[in-house]
ChimeraX commands (.cxc) that place a marker at each C-alpha (Angstrom):
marker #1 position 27.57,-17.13,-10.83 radius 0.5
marker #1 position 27.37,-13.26,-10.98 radius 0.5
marker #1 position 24.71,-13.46,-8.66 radius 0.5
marker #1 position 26.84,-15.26,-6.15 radius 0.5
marker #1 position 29.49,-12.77,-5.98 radius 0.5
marker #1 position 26.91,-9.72,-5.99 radius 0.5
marker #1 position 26.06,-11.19,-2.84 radius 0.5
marker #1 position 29.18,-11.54,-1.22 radius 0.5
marker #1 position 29.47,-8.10,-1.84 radius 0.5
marker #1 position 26.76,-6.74,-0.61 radius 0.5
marker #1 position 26.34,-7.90,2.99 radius 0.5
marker #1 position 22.65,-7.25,3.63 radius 0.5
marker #1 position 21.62,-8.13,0.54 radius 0.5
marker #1 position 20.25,-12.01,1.48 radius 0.5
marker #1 position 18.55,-11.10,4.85 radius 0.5
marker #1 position 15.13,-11.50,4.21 radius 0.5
marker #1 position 13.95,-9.74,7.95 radius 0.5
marker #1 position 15.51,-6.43,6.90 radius 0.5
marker #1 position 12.64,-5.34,4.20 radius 0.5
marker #1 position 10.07,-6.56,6.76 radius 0.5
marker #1 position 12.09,-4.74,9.80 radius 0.5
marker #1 position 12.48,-1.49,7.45 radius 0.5
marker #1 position 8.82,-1.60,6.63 radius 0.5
marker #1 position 7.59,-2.01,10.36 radius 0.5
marker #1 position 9.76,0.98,11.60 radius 0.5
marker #1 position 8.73,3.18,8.96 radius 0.5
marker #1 position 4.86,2.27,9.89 radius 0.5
marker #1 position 5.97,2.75,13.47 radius 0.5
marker #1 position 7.23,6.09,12.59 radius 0.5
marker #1 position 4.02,7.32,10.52 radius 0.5
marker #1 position 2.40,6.25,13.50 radius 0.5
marker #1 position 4.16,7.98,16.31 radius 0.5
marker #1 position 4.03,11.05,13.81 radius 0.5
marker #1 position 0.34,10.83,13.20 radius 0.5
marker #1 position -0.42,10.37,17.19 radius 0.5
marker #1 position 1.53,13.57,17.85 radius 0.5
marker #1 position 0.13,15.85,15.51 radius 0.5
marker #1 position -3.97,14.57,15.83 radius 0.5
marker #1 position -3.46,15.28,19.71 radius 0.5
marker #1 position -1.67,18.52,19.24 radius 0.5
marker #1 position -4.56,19.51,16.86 radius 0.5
marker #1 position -7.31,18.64,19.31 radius 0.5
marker #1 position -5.18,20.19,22.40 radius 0.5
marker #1 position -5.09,23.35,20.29 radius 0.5
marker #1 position -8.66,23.23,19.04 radius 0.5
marker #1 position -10.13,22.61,22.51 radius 0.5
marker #1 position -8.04,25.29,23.67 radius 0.5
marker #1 position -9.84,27.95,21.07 radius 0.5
marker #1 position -13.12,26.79,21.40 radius 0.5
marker #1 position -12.36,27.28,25.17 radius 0.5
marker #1 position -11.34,30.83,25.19 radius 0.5
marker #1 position -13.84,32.28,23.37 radius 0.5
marker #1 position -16.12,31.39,25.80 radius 0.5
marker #1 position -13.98,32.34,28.56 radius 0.5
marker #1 position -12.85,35.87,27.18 radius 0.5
marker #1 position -16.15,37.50,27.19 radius 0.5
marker #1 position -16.92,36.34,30.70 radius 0.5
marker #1 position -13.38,37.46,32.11 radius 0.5
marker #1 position -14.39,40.93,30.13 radius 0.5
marker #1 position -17.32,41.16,31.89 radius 0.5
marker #1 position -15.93,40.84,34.89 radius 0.5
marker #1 position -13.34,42.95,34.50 radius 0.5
marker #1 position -15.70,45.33,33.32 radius 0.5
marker #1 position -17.39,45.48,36.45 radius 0.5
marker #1 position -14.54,45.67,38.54 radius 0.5
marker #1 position -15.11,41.72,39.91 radius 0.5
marker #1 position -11.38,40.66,40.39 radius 0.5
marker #1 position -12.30,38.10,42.88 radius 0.5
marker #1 position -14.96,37.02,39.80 radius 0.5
marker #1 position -12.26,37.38,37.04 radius 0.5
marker #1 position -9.93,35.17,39.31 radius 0.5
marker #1 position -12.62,32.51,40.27 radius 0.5
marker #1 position -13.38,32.38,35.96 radius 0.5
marker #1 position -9.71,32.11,35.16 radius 0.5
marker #1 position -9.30,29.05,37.91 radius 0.5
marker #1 position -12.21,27.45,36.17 radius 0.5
marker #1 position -11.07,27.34,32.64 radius 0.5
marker #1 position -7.27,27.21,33.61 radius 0.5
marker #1 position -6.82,23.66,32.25 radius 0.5
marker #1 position -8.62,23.71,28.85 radius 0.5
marker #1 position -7.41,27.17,27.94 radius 0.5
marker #1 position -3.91,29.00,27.33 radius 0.5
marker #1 position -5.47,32.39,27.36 radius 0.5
marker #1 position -6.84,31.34,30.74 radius 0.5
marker #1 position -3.53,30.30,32.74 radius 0.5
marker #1 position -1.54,32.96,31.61 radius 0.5
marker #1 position -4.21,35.28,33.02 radius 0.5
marker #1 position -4.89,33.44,35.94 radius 0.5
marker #1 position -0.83,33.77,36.26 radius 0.5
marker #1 position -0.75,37.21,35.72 radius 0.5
marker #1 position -4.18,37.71,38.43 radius 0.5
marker #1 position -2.07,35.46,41.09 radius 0.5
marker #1 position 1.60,37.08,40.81 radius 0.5
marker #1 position 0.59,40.45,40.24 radius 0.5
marker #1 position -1.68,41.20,42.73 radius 0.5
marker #1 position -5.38,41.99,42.48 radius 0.5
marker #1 position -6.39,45.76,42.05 radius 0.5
marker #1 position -7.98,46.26,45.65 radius 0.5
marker #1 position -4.55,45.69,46.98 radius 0.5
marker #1 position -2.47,48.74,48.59 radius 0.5
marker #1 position -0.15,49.10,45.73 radius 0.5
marker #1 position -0.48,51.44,43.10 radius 0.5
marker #1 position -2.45,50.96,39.97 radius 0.5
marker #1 position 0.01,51.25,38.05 radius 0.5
marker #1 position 2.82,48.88,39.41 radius 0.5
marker #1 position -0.39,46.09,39.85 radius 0.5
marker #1 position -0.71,46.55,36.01 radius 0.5
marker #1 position 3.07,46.30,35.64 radius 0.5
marker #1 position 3.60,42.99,37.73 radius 0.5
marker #1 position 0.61,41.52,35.97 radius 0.5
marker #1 position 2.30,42.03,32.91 radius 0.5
marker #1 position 5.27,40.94,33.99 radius 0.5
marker #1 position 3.63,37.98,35.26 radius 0.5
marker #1 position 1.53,36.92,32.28 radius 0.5
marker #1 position 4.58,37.18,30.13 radius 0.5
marker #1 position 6.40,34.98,32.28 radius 0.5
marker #1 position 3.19,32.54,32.06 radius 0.5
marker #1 position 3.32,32.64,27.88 radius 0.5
marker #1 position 7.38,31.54,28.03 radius 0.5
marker #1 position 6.31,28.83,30.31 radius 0.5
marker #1 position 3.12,27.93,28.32 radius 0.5
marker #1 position 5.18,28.15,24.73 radius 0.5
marker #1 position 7.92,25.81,26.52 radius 0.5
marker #1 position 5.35,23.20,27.31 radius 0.5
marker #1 position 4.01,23.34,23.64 radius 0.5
marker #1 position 7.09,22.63,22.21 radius 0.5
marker #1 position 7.35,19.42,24.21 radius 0.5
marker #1 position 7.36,16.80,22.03 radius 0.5
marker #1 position 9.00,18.22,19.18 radius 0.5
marker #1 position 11.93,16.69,19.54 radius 0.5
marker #1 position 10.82,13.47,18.39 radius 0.5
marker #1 position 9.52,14.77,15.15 radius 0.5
marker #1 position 12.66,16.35,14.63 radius 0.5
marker #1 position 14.55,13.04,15.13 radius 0.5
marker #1 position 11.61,10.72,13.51 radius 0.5
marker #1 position 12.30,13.34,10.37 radius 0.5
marker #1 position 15.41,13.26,10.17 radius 0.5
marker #1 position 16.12,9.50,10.66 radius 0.5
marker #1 position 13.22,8.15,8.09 radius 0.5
marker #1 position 14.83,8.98,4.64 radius 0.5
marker #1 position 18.21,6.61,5.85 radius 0.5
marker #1 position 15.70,4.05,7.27 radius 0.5
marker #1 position 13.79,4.16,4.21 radius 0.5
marker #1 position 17.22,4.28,1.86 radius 0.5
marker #1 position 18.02,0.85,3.49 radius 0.5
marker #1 position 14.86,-0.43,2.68 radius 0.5
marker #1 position 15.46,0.51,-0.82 radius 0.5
marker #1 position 18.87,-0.56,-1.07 radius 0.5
marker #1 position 17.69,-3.68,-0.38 radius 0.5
marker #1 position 14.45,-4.22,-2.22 radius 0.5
marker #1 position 16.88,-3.23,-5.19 radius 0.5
marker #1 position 19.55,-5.92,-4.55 radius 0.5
marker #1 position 17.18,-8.29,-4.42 radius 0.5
marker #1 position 15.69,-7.54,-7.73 radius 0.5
marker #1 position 19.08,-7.10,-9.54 radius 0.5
marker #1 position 19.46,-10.79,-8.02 radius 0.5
marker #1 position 16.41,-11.62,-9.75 radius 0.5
marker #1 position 17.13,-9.87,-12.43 radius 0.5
marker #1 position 20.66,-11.77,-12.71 radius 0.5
marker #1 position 18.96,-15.02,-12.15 radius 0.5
marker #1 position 15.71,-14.21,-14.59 radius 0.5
marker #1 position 16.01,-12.98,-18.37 radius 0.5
marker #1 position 12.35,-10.97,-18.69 radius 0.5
marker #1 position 12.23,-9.79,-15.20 radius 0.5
marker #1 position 12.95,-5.85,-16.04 radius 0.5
marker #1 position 9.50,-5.17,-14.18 radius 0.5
marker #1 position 11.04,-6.63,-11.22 radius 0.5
marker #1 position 13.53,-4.34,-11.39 radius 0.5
marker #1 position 11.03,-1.48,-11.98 radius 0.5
marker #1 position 8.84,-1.92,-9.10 radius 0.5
marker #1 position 11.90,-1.99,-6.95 radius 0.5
marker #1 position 12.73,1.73,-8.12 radius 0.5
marker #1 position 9.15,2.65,-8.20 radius 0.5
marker #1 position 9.01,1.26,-4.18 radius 0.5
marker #1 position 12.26,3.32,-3.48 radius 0.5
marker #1 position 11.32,6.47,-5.17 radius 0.5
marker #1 position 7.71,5.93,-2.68 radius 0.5
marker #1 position 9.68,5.48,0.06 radius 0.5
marker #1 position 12.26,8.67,-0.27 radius 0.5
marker #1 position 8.74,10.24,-0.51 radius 0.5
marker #1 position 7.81,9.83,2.72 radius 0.5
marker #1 position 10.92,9.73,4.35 radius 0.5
marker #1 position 10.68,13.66,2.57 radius 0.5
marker #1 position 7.17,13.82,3.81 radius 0.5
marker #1 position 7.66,13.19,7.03 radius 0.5
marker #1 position 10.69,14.99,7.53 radius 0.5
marker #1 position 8.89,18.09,7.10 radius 0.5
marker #1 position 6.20,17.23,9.05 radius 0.5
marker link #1:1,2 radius 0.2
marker link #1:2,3 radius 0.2
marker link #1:3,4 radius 0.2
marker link #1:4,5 radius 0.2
marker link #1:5,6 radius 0.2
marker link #1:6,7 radius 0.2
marker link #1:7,8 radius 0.2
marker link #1:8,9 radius 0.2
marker link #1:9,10 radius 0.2
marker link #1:10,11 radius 0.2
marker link #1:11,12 radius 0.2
marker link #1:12,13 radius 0.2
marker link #1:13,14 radius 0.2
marker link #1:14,15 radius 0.2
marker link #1:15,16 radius 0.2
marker link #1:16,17 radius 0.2
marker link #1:17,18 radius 0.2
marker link #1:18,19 radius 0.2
marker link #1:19,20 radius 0.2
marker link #1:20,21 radius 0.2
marker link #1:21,22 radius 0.2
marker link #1:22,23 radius 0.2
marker link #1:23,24 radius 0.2
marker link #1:24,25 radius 0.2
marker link #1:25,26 radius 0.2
marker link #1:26,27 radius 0.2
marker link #1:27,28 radius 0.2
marker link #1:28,29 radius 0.2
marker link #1:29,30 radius 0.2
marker link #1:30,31 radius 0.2
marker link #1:31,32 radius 0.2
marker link #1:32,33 radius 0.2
marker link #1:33,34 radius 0.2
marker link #1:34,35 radius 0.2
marker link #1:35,36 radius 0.2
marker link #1:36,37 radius 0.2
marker link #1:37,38 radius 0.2
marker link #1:38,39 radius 0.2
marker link #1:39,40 radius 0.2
marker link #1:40,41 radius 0.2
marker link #1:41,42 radius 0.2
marker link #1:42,43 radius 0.2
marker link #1:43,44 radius 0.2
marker link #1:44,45 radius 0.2
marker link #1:45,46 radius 0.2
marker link #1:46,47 radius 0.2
marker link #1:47,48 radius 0.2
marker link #1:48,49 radius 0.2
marker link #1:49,50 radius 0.2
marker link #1:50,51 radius 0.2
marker link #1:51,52 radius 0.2
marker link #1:52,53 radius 0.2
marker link #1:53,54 radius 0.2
marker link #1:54,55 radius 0.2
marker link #1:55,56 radius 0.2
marker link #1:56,57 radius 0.2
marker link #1:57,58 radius 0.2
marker link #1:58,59 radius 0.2
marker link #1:59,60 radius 0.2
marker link #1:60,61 radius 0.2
marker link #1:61,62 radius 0.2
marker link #1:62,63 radius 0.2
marker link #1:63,64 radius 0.2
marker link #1:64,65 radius 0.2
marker link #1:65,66 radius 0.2
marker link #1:66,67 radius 0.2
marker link #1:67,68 radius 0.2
marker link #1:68,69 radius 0.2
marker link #1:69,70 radius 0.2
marker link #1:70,71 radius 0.2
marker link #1:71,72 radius 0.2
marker link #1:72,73 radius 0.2
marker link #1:73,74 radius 0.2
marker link #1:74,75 radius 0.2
marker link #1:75,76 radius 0.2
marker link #1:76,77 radius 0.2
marker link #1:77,78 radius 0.2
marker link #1:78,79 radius 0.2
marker link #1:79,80 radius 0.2
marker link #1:80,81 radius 0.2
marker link #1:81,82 radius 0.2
marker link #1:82,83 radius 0.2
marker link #1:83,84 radius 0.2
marker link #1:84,85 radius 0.2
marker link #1:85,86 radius 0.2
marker link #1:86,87 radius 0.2
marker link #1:87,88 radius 0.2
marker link #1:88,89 radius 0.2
marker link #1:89,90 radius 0.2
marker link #1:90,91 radius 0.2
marker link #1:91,92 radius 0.2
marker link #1:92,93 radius 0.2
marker link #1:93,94 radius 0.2
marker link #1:94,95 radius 0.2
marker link #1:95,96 radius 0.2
marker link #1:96,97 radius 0.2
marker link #1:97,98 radius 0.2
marker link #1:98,99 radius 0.2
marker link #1:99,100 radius 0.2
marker link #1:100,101 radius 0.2
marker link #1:101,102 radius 0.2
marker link #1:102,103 radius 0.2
marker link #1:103,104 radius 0.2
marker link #1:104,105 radius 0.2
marker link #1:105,106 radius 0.2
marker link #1:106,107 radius 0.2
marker link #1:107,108 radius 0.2
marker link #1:108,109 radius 0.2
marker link #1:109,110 radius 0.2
marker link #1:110,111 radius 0.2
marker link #1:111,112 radius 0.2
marker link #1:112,113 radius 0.2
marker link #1:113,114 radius 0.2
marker link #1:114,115 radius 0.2
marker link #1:115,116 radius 0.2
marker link #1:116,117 radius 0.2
marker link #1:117,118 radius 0.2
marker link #1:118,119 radius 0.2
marker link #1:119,120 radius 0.2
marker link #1:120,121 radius 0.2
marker link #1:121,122 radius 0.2
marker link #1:122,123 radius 0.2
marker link #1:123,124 radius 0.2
marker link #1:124,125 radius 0.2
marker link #1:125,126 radius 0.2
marker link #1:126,127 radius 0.2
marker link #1:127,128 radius 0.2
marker link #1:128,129 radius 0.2
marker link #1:129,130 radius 0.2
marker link #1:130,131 radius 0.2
marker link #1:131,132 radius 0.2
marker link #1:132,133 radius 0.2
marker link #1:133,134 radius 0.2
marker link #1:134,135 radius 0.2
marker link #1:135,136 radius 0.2
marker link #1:136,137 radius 0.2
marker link #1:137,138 radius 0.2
marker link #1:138,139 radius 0.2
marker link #1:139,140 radius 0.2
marker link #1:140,141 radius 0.2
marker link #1:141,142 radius 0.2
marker link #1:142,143 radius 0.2
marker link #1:143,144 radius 0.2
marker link #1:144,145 radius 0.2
marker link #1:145,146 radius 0.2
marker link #1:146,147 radius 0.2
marker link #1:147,148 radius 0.2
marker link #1:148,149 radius 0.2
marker link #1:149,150 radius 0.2
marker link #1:150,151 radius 0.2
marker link #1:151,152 radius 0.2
marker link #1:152,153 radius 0.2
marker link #1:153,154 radius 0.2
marker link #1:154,155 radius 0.2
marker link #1:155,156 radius 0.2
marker link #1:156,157 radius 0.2
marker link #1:157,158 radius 0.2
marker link #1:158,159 radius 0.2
marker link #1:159,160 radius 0.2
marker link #1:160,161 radius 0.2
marker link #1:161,162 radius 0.2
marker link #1:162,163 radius 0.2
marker link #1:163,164 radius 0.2
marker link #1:164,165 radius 0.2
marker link #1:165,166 radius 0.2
marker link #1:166,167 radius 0.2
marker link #1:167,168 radius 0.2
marker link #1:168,169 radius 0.2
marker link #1:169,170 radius 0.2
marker link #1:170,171 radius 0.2
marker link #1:171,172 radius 0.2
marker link #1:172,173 radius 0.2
marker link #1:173,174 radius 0.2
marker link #1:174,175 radius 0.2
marker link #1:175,176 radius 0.2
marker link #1:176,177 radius 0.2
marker link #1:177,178 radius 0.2
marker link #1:178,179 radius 0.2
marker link #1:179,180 radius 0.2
marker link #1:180,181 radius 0.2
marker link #1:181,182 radius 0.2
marker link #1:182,183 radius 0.2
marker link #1:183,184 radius 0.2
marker link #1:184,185 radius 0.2
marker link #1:185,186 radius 0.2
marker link #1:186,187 radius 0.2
marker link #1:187,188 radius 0.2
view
């Protein structure tokens, strides 16, 4: 009988798709998580291992005085480098060095240029972002449901059963794992 009325009380406590629901969408969610930060890793690590073997070419032509060189490097390594398209930006908008302008403003503009290129390059790393900022902060009630019910269900049992205190225990143990990674993941 107590059982009976702990269920009319609790609405969600009898619907047996909800754990299996909550327990999908959370593996969705490590999923999504674990996609965007493996690709961001490679993107960045292909990046590095791209510029330092563009930089000492681009030095050397520099060096030398080769701007049509240092331009024609800086096209080629453009899409696998940062380093590369923010120079490449700053070679394109600010002129190259042969031109009639002074050396100085060409060094300005290219400046100007290239720091234009890093706020454009930044913006486009911070794509994505926004969906491990809502993945984070959605998990811990998604995972809170799931526990709230996994609970009910074992103070049903519990109610129904006389030695079924491990029940009861597991379903805490499950919640406490599940607030984990709703905290884990939040901060990820």
């Amino acid at each position: 009988m107590p059982h009976i009325l702990f269920l009319q009380s609790v609405p969600w406590a009898g619907i047996k798709w909800l754990e299996d629901t909550v327990a999908i969408s959370l593996l969705v969610l490590s999923i999504i998580i674990a996609v965007i930060i493996v690709g961001r890793y490679l993107k960045f690590k292909r990046s590095k291992e791209t510029s330092r073997t563009y930089a000492p070419q681009l030095s050397s032509a520099i060096r030398k005085l080769k701007w049509e060189e240092a331009l024609a490097i800086s096209e080629k390594y453009e899409r696998k480098s940062h380093l590369a398209g923010a120079i490449l930006f700053g070679l394109r908008e600010g002129g190259l060095p042969n031109r009639a302008l002074p050396e100085v403003l060409v060094i300005k503009h290219m400046g100007q240029a290239m720091e234009r290129a890093v706020i454009v390059i930044n913006h486009q790393n911070r794509r994505g972002l926004g969906i491990l900022d809502a993945i984070g902060a959605t998990s811990p009630f998604i995972g809170a449901l799931g526990g709230s019910v996994v609970v009910t269900k074992s103070s049903i049992r519990a109610a129904r059963e006389k030695h079924s205190r491990s029940n009861l225990l597991s379903a805490v143990f499950l919640i406490l794992i599940t607030h984990r990674y709703s905290l884990i993941s939040q901060t990820a």
